[in-house]
C-alpha positions in Angstrom: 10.1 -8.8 8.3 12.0 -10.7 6.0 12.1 -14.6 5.4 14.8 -15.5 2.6 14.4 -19.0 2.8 11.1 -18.5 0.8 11.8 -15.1 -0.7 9.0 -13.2 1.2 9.5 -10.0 2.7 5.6 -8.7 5.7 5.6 -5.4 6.3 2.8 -4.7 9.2 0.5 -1.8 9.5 -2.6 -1.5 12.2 -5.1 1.3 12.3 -5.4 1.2 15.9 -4.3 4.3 17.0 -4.2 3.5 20.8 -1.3 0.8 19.8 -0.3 1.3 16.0 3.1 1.4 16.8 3.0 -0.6 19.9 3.8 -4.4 20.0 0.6 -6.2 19.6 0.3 -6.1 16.0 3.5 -8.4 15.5 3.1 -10.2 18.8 0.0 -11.4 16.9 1.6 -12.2 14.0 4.1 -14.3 15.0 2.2 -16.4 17.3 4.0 -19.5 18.1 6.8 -19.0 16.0 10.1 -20.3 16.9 13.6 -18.8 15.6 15.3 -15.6 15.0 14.3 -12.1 14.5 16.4 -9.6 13.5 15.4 -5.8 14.2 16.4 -2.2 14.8 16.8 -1.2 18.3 13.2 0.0 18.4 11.9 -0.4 21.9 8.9 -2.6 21.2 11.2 -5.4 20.1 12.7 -5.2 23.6 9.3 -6.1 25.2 8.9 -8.7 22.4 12.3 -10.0 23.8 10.9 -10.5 27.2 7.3 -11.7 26.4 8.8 -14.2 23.9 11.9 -16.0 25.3 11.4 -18.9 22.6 12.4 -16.5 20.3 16.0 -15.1 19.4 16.8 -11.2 18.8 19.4 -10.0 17.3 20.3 -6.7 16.0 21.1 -5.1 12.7 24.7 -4.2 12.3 23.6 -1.4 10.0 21.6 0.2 13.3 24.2 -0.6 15.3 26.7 1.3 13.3 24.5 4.1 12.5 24.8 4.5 16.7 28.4 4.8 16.3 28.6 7.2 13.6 25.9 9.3 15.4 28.3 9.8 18.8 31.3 10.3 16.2 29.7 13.0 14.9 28.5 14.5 18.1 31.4 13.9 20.1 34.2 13.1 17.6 34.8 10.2 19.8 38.1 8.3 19.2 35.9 4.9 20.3 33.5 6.1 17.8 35.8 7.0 14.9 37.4 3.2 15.0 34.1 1.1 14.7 33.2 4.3 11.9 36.0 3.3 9.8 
């Protein structure tokens, strides 16, 4: 997680291995908090999105792209090719 405002950048790791990668450990973490979070298209940000409807999420072109240029190469599909470029 990245805050630029105060030039801070969290990274989160949790030992639990029943929910390591699951969505407690940053549902924790961001409590209350009100704004915008910008993530991958990992599903535990999905569930974040419906626990937490204060909150805004939005996705990283970068992923997003990375999507695209995946089915390109796959498929070599002409939608694909023009968001590529």
């Amino acid at each position: 997680m990245v805050n630029k405002l105060e030039n801070v950048t969290y990274f989160f790791y949790d030992n639990e291995e029943d929910d390591s990668c699951g969505s407690r450990p940053i549902e924790t973490f961001l409590g209350s908090f009100l704004g915008s979070i910008q993530s991958d298209g990992y599903v535990v940000y999905k569930h974040l999105a419906e626990v937490t409807p204060h909150c805004e999420f939005i996705l990283c072109w970068a992923h997003v792209r990375n999507k695209f240029a995946m089915t390109f190469e796959a498929n070599k599909d002409a939608d694909a090719e023009w968001f590529v470029q």
